[in-house]
N, C-alpha and C positions, 0 to 999 in steps of 0.2 A: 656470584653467590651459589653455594654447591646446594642439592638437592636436599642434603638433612639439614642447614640451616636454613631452608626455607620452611623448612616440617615442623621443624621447631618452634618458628614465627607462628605458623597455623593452628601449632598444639597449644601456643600463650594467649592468641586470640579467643579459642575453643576455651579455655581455662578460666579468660576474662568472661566468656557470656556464663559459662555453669558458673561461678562464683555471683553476677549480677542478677542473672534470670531477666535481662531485657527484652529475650525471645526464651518463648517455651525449649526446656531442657531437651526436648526429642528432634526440634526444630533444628536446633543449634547440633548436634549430634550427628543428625541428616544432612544437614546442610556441609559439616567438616567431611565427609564422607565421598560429598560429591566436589568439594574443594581438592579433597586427595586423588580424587580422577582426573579432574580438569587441567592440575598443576603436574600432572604425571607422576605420581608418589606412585601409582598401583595404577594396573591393568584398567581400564572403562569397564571392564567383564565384572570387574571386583567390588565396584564398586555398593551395589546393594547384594551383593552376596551374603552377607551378615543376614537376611532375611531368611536364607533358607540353612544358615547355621542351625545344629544340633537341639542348641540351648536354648534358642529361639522356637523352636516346636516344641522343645520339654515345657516354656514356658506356658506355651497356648494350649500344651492339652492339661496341664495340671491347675490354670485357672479355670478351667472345666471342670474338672474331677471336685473341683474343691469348691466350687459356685454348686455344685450338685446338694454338697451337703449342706448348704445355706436353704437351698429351693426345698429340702425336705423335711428341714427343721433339725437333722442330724447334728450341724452345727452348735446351733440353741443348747440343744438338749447336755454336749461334751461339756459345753461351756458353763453351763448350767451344775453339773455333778463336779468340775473341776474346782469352782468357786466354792463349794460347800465344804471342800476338802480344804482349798487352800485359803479359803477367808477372800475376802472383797481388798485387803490391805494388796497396795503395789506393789510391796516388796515380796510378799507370797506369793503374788500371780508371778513377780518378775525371775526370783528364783526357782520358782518350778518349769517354766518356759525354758529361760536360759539352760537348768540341768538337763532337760529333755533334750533340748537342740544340739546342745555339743553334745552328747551322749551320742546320739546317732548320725551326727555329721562326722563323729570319729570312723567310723565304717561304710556309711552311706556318702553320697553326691550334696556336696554343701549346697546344692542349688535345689536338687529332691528332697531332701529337708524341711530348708525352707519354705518351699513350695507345700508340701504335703501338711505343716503345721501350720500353716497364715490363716485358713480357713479355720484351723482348730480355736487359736488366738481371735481372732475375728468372733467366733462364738463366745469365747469367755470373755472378754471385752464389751459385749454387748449386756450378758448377764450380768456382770459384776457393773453397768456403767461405766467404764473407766474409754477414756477414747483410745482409739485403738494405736493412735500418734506414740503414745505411753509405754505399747509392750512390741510392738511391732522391730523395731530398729532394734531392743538388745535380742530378739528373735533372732536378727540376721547378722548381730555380733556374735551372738554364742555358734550360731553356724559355720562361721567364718574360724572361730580359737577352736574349737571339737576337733575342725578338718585336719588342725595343727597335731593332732593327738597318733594316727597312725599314717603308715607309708602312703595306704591310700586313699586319705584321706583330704588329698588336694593335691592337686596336678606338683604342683613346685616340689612337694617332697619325693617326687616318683623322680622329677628331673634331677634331683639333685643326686639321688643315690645314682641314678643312670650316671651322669657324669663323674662320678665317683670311679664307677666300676669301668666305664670307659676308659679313662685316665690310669689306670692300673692300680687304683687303692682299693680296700675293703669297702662293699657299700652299705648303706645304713640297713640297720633289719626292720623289720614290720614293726614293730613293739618300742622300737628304737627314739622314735619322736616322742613316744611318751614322756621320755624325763624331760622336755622344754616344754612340752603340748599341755600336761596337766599343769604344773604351773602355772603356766601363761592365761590358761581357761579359768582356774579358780582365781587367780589375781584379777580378772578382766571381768568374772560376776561379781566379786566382791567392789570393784573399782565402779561399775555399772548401777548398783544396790545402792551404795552410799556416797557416790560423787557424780555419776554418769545422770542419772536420775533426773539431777536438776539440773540440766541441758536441753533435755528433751523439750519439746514442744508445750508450753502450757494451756494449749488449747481444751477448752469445756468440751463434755458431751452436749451441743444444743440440742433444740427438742428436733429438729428437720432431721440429725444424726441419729437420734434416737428412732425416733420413726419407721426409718431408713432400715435401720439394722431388723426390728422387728419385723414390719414387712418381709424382709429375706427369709427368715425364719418360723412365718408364721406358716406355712402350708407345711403344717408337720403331719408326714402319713409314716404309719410304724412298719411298712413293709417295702415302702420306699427307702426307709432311714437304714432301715437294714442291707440292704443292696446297696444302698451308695459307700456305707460304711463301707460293706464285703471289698468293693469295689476297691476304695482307697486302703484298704490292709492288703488283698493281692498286688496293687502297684508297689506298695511299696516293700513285701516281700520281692521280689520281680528284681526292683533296682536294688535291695542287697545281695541277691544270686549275681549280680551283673555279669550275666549273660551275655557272652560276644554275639551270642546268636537272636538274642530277642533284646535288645538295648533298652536305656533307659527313656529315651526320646519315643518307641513304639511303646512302651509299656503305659506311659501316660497318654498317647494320644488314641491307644487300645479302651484305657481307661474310659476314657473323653467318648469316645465311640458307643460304649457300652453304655456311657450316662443315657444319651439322647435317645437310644435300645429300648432303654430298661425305663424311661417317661420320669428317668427321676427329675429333669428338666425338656423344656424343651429344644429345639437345634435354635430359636429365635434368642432363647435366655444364653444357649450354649455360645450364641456371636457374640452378645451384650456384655458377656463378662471377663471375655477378653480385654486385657488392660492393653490396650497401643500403644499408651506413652510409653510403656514398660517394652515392649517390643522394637518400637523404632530409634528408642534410649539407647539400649544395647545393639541393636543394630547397624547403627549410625558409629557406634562408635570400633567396632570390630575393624573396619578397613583402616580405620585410622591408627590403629593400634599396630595394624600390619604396615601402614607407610613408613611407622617410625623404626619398623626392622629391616623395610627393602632400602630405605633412602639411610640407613646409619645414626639417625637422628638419636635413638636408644642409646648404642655403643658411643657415639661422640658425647652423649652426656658422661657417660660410664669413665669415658678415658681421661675426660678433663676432668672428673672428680678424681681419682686415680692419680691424674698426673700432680695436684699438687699436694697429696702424699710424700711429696719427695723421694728422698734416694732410699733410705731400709729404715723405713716404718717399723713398729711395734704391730706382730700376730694380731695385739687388741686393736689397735687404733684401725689396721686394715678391716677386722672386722665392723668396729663400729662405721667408718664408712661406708663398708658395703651394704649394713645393712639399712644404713639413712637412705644408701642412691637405692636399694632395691624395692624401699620401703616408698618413696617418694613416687616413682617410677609407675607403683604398680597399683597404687590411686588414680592413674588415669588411662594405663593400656594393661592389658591382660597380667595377671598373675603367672600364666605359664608362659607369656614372653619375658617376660621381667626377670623370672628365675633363669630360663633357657639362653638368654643374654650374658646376665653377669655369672652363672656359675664356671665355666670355664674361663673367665678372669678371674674369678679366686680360687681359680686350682693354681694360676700360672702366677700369680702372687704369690701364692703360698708355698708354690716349689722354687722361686728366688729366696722367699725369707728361709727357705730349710725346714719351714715348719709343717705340722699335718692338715689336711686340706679341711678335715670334716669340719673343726666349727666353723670356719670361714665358711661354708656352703651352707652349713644347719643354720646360721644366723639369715642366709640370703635366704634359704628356703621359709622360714620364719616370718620375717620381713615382706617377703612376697603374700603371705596370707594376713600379715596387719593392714589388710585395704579399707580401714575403716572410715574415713575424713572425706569418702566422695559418695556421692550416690551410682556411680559408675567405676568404682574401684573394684566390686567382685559380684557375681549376678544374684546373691542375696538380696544387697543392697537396692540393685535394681528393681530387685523381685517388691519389696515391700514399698518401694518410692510412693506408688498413686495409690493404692490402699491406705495409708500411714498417711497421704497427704501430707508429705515432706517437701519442705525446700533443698533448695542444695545446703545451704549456709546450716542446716538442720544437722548434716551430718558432719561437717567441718567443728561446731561448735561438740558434739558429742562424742563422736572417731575418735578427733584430735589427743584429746586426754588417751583415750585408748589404748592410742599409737605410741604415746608417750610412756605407759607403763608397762606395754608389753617388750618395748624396745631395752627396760630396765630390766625386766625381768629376766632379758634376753643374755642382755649383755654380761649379768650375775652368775644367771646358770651356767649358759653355753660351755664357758673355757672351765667351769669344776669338771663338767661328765667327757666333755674332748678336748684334754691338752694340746696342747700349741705342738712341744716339744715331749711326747710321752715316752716315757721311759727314764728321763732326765730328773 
C-alpha cells in the first residue's frame, strides 16, 4: 500500500470523526496531525508546526484586539448604533454584515476580516438579542465570496494568475475576478437571506447567554472605548497597506500588545479569550494538509477524477470537474494547496483540448474559495466555530447549499467572460 493511499485512509477516518464529533474537533485534528508523523507522511519536525503558522498568531492576537472591545463596552456600544440603523429583523443585521464583509475581504485578508468584525457581530447580537449562532457563519461566508472579488483577495486567485503567466498565457488582472466574484457574492447573500437562514442553528438566546454577553460589555469606560477602537482601525488600516515589512500577523499581535498597555483589558482576560479549539482546529489540521501534497494523496485524487473523463472531453465538462475535485478538495486541506495542485493540470488539459486555459483555472480558483460545508475548509470558518458554537454538521447543512449555487453560478458565467475557443 503506497504512502498516498494510506493518507487517504487517514483523511476518511479524520472526515468520519469531523462529520460524528465522537471526539472533540481539535482533538481529532491534533490527533491526524501526529498520525501523519508517526505513519511518516511529514518530517516529526512538522508535525505541530501548524502552531507557530502565521495565521495561527493573526488568530490569537486579533481574539485580543477584539475581546478588548468587549471588556470596554466599545463592542456593546457598535452593536448597539448598528441595530438602530438596521432594525433587530435578521435579515437587516444579516445583509448588512454579509455587505461589509465581502466588501473588505475583496481587498483585505479573508481571515483579517473576519477576525476584525466577530467582535463587532458579537456586539450587535447581543443588542439586538439574536444569538450570535444566527449572523456569525454568513459573517464568514461573505468573507470567504468578497476574497473571490479581486486578485488579492485569496491566495488561489494569485496562484492561478501565477500559473497562467508561468505557462506562457496572459494572466488574469486585478479587477479581473470581479466578473465571477460579484456574482457569486450577491447570489450567495441573496441565497444565505432567503434559503441559507433556515439552516442555521435554531438555537434561543438563553438567559446564562444573555448574561454572559452583557457582562462582557458592561465595563464601558469612553476613554478606554476609544483607544481600543483607535487600536482596531490602525490594525486594520496596517493589514490593508500590507506591508512586506510590518505583516499582518505583527500588526494584530502589535495590536494585542497595545491592548494589555493601554488596561483596555487585562494580560489575565488577554489569555482567557483566546479561543484553543480554534487554534489547535487549524493547527492540527495544516500538517495534514501537507501529507496530502508530500505523500500524492491530493494529485492521486486529482488524476483518478481526470482519468475517467475519458479520451477529449468537452472545455465544459473539464471544467465542471475540476471545479467539483477543487471544490471537494478544498473543504478539508488548504485552499492554496488545492488551487496550487490542480491548476497546472488545467493548463495541461486545456492545451490537449486546444482550448484557453483561463476558465478552466478561474473556475479552480473559484472553487478553491467555495470552502463552505466544513468548519475547517478556510480559517473564517474556523475563526467563528467556538464563538458561533457550531457543530460540524452546522456547516455541512448551511455550506452545502452554498457550494451548490456558487458552483452554478460559476459554471453560467465563467465560459461568457473566458471562451473555450476565443476568437472562434
Amino acid at each position: 500500500m503506497t504512502a498516498a493511499v494510506k493518507c487517504l485512509i487517514l483523511l476518511s477516518v479524520v472526515a468520519l470523526l469531523f462529520i460524528t464529533e465522537l471526539v472533540p474537533l481539535a482533538i481529532t485534528a491534533t490527533a491526524g496531525a501526529i498520525a501523519c508523523g508517526v505513519l511518516g507522511f511529514i518530517p516529526v519536525k512538522s508535525v505541530f508546526a501548524g502552531l507557530s503558522n502565521s495565521t495561527v498568531v493573526l488568530f490569537a492576537g486579533m481574539f485580543v484586539v477584539g475581546a478588548a472591545m468587549f471588556h470596554t463596552g466599545l463592542a456593546q456600544k457598535i452593536g448597539i448604533g448598528v441595530v438602530k440603523m438596521a432594525g433587530t429583523s435578521e435579515n437587516g443585521l444579516m445583509l448588512g454584515i454579509m455587505l461589509v464583509g465581502a466588501g473588505l475581504s475583496s481587498v483585505l485578508s479573508n481571515t483579517g476580516t473576519a477576525a476584525c468584525l466577530m467582535p463587532v457581530v458579537l456586539g450587535i447580537c447581543a443588542a439586538a438579542k439574536i444569538p450570535a449562532s444566527r449572523q456569525l457563519m454568513p459573517l464568514a461566508f461573505a468573507a470567504g465570496l468578497g476574497g473571490i472579488i479581486t486578485l488579492v483577495g485569496t491566495p488561489p486567485n494569485i496562484i492561478a494568475a501565477g500559473a497562467l503567466k508561468a505557462a506562457g498565457f496572459t494572466p488574469f488582472g486585478f479587477f479581473e475576478f470581479a466578473w465571477i466574484g460579484i456574482p457569486v457574492t450577491v447570489v450567495g447573500i441573496i441565497y444565505m437571506m432567503f434559503i441559507g437562514k433556515h439552516l442555521l442553528p435554531k438555537a434561543e438566546l438563553n438567559a446564562d447567554q444573555e448574561i454572559e454577553q452583557e457582562i462582557e460589555a458592561s465595563t464601558a469606560n469612553p476613554t478606554k472605548q476609544i483607544i481600543s477602537g483607535t487600536i482596531l482601525a490602525i490594525v486594520i488600516v496596517v493589514m490593508a497597506i500590507d506591508s512586506k515589512i510590518f505583516t499582518l500577523e505583527m500588526a494584530a499581535i502589535t495590536g494585542a500588545l497595545v491592548c494589555v498597555l493601554t488596561g483596555c483589558l487585562t494580560e489575565k482576560q488577554a489569555y482567557a479569550s483566546i479561543d484553543w479549539v480554534t487554534i489547535f482546529l487549524f493547527a492540527g489540521m495544516m500538517p495534514v494538509s501537507e501529507a496530502m501534497d508530500k505523500t500524492g494523496a491530493g494529485k492521486l485524487i486529482a488524476q483518478w477524477v481526470v482519468g475517467i473523463m475519458g479520451g477529449s472531453p468537452s472545455p465544459l465538462f473539464v471544467t465542471i470537474v475540476l471545479f467539483i475535485l477543487s471544490c471537494g478538495l478544498t473543504q478539508f486541506m488548504s485552499n492554496t494547496a488545492a488551487a496550487a495542485l490542480l491548476c497546472p493540470i488545467g493548463i495541461s488539459i486545456a492545451k490537449q483540448l486546444g482550448a484557453s486555459p483561463h476558465a478552466v483555472l478561474m473556475a479552480i480558483a473559484v472553487a478553491a474559495s467555495c470552502a463552505f460545508a466544513t468548519p475547517v475548509g478556510t480559517p473564517p470558518n474556523t475563526l467563528v466555530l467556538g464563538p458561533g458554537n457550531y457543530k460540524f454538521m452546522d456547516y455541512v447543512k448551511a455550506g452545502t447549499g452554498l457550494v451548490v449555487v456558487s458552483f452554478v453560478v460559476a459554471i453560467i458565467v465563467i465560459p461568457m467572460v473566458w471562451p473555450f475557443f476565443p476568437g472562434k
